[in-house]
C-alpha positions in Angstrom: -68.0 47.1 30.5 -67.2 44.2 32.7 -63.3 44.4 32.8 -64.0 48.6 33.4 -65.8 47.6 36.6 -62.9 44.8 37.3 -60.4 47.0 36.9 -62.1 49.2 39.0 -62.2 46.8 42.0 -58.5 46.2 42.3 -56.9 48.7 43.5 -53.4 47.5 44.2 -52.2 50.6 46.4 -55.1 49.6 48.6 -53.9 46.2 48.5 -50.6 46.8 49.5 -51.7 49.2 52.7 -53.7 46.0 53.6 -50.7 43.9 53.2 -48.3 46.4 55.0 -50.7 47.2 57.7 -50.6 43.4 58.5 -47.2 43.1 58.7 -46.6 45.8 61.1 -49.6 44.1 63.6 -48.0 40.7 62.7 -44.3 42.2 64.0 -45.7 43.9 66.6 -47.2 40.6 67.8 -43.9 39.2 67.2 -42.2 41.5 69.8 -44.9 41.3 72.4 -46.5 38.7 73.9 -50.3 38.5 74.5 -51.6 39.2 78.4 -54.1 38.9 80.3 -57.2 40.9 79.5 -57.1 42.3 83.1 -53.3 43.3 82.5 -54.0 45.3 79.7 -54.3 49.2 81.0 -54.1 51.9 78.6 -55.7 51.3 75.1 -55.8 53.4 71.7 -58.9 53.2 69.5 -58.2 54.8 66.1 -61.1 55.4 63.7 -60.4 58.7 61.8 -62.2 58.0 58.7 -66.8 58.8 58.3 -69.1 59.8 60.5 -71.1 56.6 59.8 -67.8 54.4 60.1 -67.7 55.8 63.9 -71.3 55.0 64.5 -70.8 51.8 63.8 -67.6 51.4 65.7 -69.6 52.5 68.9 -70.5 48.7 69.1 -66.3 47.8 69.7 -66.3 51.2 72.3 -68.6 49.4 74.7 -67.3 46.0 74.4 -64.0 47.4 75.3 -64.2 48.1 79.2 -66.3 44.9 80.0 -63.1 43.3 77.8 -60.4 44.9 79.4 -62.0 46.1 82.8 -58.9 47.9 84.5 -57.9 49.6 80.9 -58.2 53.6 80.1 -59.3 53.7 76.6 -57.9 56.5 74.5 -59.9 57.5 71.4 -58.3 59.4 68.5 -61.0 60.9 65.8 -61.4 63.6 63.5 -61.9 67.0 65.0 -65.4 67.9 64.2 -66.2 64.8 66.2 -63.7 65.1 69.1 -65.6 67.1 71.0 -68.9 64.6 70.6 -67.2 61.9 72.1 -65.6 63.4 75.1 -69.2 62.7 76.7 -68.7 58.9 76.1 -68.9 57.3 79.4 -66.7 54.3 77.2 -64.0 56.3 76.3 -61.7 58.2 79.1 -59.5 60.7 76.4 -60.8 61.9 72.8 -58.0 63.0 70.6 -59.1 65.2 67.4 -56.8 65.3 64.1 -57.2 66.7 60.9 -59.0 64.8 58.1 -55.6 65.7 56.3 -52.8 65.6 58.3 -49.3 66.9 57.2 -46.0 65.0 57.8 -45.0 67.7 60.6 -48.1 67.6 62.7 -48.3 63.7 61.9 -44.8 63.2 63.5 -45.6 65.9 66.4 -48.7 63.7 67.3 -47.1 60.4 67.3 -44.1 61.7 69.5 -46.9 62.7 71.7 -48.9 59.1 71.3 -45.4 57.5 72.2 -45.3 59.4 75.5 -48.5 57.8 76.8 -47.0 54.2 76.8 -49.8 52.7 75.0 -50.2 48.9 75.5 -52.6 48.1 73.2 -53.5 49.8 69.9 -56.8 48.7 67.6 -56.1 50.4 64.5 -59.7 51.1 62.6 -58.2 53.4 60.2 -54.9 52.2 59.0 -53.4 55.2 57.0 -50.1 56.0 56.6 -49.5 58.0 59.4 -51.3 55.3 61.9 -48.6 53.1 59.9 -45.9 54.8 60.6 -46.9 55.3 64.3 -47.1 51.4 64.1 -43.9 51.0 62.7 -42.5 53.8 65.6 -44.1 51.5 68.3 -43.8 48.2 67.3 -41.4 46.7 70.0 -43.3 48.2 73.0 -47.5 47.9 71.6 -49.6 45.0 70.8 -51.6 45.9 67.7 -54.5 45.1 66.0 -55.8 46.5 62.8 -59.5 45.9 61.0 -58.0 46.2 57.7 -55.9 43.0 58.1 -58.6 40.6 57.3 -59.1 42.5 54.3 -56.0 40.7 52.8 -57.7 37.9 52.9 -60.9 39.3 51.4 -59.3 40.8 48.5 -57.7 37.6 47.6 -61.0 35.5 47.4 -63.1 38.3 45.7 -60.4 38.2 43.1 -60.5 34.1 42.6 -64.3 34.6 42.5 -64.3 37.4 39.6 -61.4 35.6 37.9 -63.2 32.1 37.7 -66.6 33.6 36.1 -68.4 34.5 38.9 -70.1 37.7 40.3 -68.3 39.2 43.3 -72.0 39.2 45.0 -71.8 36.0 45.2 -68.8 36.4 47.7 -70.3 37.0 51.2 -68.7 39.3 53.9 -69.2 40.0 57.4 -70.9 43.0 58.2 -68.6 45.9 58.9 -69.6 46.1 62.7 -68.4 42.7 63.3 -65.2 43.4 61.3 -64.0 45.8 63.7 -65.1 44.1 67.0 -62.3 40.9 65.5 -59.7 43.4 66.4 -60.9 42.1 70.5 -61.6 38.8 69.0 -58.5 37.1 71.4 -60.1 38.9 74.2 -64.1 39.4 74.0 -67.0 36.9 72.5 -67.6 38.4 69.2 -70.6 36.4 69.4 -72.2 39.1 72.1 -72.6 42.0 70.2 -73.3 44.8 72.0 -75.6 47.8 70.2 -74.7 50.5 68.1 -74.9 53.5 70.2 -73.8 57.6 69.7 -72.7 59.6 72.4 -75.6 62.9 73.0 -74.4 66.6 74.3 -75.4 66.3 78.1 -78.0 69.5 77.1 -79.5 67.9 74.2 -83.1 68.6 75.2 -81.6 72.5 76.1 -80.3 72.2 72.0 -83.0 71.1 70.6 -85.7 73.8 72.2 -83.2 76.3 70.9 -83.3 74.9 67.8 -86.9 74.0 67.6 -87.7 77.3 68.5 -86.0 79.0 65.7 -87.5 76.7 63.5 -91.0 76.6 64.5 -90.8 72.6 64.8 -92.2 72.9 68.5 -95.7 73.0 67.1 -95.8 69.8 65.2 -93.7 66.6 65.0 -91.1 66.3 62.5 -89.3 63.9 60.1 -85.8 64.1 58.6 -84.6 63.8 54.6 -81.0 63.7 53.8 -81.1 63.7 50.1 -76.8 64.2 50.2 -74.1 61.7 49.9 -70.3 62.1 49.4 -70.7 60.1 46.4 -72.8 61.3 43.6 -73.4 57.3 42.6 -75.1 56.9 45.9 -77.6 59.8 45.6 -81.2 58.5 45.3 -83.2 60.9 42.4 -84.1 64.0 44.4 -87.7 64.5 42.9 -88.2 61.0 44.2 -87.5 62.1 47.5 -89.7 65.2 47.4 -92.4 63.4 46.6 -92.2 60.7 49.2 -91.4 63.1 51.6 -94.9 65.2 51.0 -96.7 61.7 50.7 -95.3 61.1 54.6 -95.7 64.4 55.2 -99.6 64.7 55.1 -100.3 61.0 56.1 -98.9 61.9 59.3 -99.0 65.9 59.7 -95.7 66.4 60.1 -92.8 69.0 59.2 -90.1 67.9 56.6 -86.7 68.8 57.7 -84.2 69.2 55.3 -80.6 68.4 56.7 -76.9 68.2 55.0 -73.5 69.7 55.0 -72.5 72.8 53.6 -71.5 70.9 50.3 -75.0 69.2 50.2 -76.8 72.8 50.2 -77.6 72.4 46.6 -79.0 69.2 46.5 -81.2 70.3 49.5 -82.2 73.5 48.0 -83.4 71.4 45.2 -85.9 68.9 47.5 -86.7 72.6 49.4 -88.1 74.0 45.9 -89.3 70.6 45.4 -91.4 70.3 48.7 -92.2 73.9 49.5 -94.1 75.0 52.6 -94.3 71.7 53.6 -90.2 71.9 54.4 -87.6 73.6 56.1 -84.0 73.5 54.9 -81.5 73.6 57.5 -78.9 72.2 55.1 -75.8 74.1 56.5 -76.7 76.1 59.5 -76.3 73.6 61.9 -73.8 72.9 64.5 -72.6 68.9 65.4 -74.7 69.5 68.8 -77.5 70.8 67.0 -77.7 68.3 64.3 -77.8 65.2 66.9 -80.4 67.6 69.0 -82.4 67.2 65.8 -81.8 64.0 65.2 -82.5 62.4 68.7 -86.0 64.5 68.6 -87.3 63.6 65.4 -89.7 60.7 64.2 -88.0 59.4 61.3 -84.7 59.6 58.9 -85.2 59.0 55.5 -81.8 59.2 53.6 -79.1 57.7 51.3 -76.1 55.6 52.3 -74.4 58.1 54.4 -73.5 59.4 58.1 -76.6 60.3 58.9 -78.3 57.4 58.5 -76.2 55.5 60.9 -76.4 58.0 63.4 -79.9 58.3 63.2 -79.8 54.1 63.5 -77.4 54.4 66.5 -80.0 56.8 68.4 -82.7 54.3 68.1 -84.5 56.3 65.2 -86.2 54.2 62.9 -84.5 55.2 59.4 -85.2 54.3 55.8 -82.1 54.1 53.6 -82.0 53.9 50.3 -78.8 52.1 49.2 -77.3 51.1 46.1 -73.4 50.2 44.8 -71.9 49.3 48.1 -72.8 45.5 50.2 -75.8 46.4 51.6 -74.9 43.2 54.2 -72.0 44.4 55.2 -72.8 48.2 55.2 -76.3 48.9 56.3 -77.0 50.7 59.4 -77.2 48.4 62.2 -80.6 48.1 64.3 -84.3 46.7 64.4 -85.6 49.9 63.4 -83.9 50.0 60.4 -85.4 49.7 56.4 -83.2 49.4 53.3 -84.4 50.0 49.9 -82.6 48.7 47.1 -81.9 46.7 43.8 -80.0 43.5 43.7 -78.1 43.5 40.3 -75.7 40.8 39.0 -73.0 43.5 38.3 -72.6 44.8 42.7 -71.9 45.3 44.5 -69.4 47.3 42.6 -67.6 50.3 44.8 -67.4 52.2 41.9 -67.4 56.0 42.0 -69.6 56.0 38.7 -71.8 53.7 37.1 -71.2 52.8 34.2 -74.9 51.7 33.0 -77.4 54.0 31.4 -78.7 54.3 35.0 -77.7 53.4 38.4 -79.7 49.9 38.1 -79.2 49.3 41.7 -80.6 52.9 42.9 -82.4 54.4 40.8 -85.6 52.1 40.2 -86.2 51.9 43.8 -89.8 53.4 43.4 -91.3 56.3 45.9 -94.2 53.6 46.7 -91.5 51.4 48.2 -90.0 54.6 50.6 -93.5 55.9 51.6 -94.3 52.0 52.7 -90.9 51.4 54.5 -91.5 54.7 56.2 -95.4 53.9 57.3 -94.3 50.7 58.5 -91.8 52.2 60.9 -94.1 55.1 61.9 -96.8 52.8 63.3 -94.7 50.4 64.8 -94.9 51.2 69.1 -93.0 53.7 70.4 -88.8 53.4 70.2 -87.4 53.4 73.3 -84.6 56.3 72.9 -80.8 56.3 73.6 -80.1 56.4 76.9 
């Protein structure tokens, strides 16, 4: 079991993308010679990877312009969240891109990156077509990548599973303050500024739309997110019905189911599970309307996925419950934030699967634990929203 879950861990093409993307940002270095923060003008942000990933990142978006105050800040996304960020007061130009890219429209959009003289470029993402463009721009662009320090982290996780020892036992930073080191030679990483996420500028409009067609108007609501990409991370869904209906008539409120499209099943499940306590929305909701929803509502309950962060990022209190991955390192960041979960001597493990009878670090998290986590956030004072 143990060397299954070693064996696991090191992945060697990851590795080697680590390795190569430090290289490139080590050449580019090499070729160009550090300036001024005020010389610096015209900035690429690349983060193309989770929804929660760029909620996080939203903490390096507003250090930028008080770091580099005469630079336009270019950031380039995944499409469904292009248009989201385009309100960011931070960032000046959104670029969208396919979650898979081909070679053709790959090369197309870095001969189109190229043009804009770029002068600084903070790879969050490195993949290989951000590679390549570094590789393309490497005499003319400084660049910085988040991945580069994970050269070093691989290393020592390795000595620390190879001498004896659990790779818990190896502590990281969290992820936020992995990615503001890309600004390190130019900002105080020390001043970290909040998580934030970007709101349509009619989000009220949205939301009475949506409210409307929902009946939510009547009576306050709270939000369940029973989905994750990752089937490891999925907290046991009768679980979740039945600390959402505990929550639910404590506090008279509605239970709003929410997920993608390939989460409707999961959510149909809590929906039977919950009856006509719930609403299941799983699906039928745009990107506006799902932050509408969000920003409006009194409290996330959810696994380890986007929708936690965001929900974290809007100042909504939120109770996660988290199991395989460093909950230190990536937990959604804010004061309003609860985490549920199991510290076991085999994780934090990464793995796609467990490989115990159950998911020890998940799994036993009880519904008593959820319903107090979410009573303690619900009659704490009054958030102040996102502004």
């Amino acid at each position: 079991m143990e060397i299954k879950i070693f064996r696991k861990r090191i992945k060697s093409l990851s590795i080697a993308r680590y390795i190569l993307s430090y290289l490139i940002s080590a050449l580019s270095h090499l070729f160009n010679k550090s300036k001024a923060a005020e010389e610096y003008e015209n900035i690429l942000v690349i983060r193309t990877d989770y929804l929660g990933d760029l909620a996080l990142s939203s903490s390096l978006l507003s250090a930028i312009p008080s770091a580099f105050p005469n630079a336009a800040l270019t950031l380039i996304t995944v499409d469904c969240f292009a248009s989201i960020f385009a309100n960011d007061p931070n960032v000046f130009t959104v670029v969208g891109v396919s979650d898979y890219i081909n070679i053709r429209d790959a090369w197309a959009l870095i001969s189109r990156l190229r043009k804009s003289r770029f002068d600084l470029v903070l790879d969050l993402t490195p993949s290989w077509w951000t590679l390549l463009f570094g590789i393309v721009t490497m005499p003319f662009v400084r660049r910085y990548d988040k991945d580069k320090y994970m050269v070093g982290d691989s290393i020592r996780r390795t000595i620390v599973a190879l001498s004896g020892h659990y790779e818990r036992e190896y502590k990281r930073e969290h992820d936020l303050i992995r990615a503001l080191r890309v600004i390190k030679d130019f900002y105080d990483i020390r001043n970290v500024p909040d998580t934030y996420f970007p709101l349509p500028k009619d989000v009220d409009d949205i939301f009475h739309s949506v409210a409307s067609r929902f009946n939510l108007e009547s009576k306050g609501y709270f939000i369940v997110t029973p989905g994750s990409q990752w089937e490891v991370r999925r907290w046991n869904v009768n679980k979740f019905a039945q600390a959402a209906i505990e929550i639910s008539r404590r506090y008279h409120l509605h239970i709003v189911i929410t997920g993608v499209q390939k989460e409707a099943e999961i959510c149909n499940q809590l929906y039977q599970l919950t009856g006509e306590t719930s609403i299941n929305l799983a699906g039928q909701l745009s990107m506006q309307e799902f932050l509408a929803l969000i920003y409006h509502s009194r409290l996330l309950i959810g696994n380890d996925s986007g929708p936690a962060h965001v929900a974290a990022a809007l100042k909504i209190p939120v109770v996660v419950i988290m199991g395989t991955a460093d909950v230190e390192v990536f937990k959604p960041w804010g004061k309003n934030v609860r985490i549920c979960y199991r510290e076991v001597l085999c994780g934090p493990c990464y793995s796609g699967r467990c490989y115990m009878p159950q998911n020890i670090c998940l799994q036993p998290v009880t519904v008593e634990e959820v319903v107090d986590a979410a009573v303690g956030l619900l009659d704490e004072p009054v958030r102040e929203k996102n502004s």
